[in-house]
N, C-alpha and C positions, 0 to 999 in steps of 0.2 A: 504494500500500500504506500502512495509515497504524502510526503508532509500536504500537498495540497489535501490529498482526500481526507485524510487524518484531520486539518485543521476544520473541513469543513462539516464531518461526524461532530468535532466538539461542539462548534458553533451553532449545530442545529440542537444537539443535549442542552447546552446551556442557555443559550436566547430561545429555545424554543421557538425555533423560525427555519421557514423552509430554504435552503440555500441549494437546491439544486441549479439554478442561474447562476451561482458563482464559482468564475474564473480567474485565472490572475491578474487580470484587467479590471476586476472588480473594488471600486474604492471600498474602502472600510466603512466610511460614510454611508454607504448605498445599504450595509447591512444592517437589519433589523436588531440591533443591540446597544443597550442602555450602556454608562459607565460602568456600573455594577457589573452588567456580562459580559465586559472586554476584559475586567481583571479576574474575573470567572476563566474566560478563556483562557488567558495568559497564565495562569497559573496550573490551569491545566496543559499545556502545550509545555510548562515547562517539566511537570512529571513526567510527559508522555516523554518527551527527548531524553529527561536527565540535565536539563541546561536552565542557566538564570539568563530570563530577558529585563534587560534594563529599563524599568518604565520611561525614564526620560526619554529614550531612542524611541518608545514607541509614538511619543508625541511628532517624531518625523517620518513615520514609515503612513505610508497615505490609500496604499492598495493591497490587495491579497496577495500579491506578487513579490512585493518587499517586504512582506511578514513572512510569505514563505522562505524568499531568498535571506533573510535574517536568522532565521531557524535552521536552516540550514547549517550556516558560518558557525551557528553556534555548536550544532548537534559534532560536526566534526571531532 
């Protein structure tokens, strides 16, 4: 399974929102999740890897694309 699909299984558990429209193209914005279910997320995405993501980077990551390619760098 690769981190896209993974992040968007989380996304859909936690926001409880349908994310099958999302791509890596996809802004963050566009997704149906309050403050409360991005650090839902984030926290889960960091179990799932084994990796600390730094909230303040996440204030410049803008799509699903650079959350994924973030995750990445990290999970290395």
């Amino acid at each position: 399974m690769t981190i896209l699909d993974e992040l968007k299984k989380i996304v859909a558990r936690v926001a409880h929102c349908n994310v099958d429209g999302v791509s890596l193209e996809t802004p963050l914005k566009d997704i149906d999740a309050d403050s409360l279910h991005w650090v839902q997320i984030i926290l889960a995405a960091e179990e799932t890897y084994n990796i600390e993501i730094d909230l303040d980077k996440m204030t410049e990551i803008t799509t699903v694309g650079e959350l994924v390619n973030h995750i990445q760098s990290l999970a290395r």
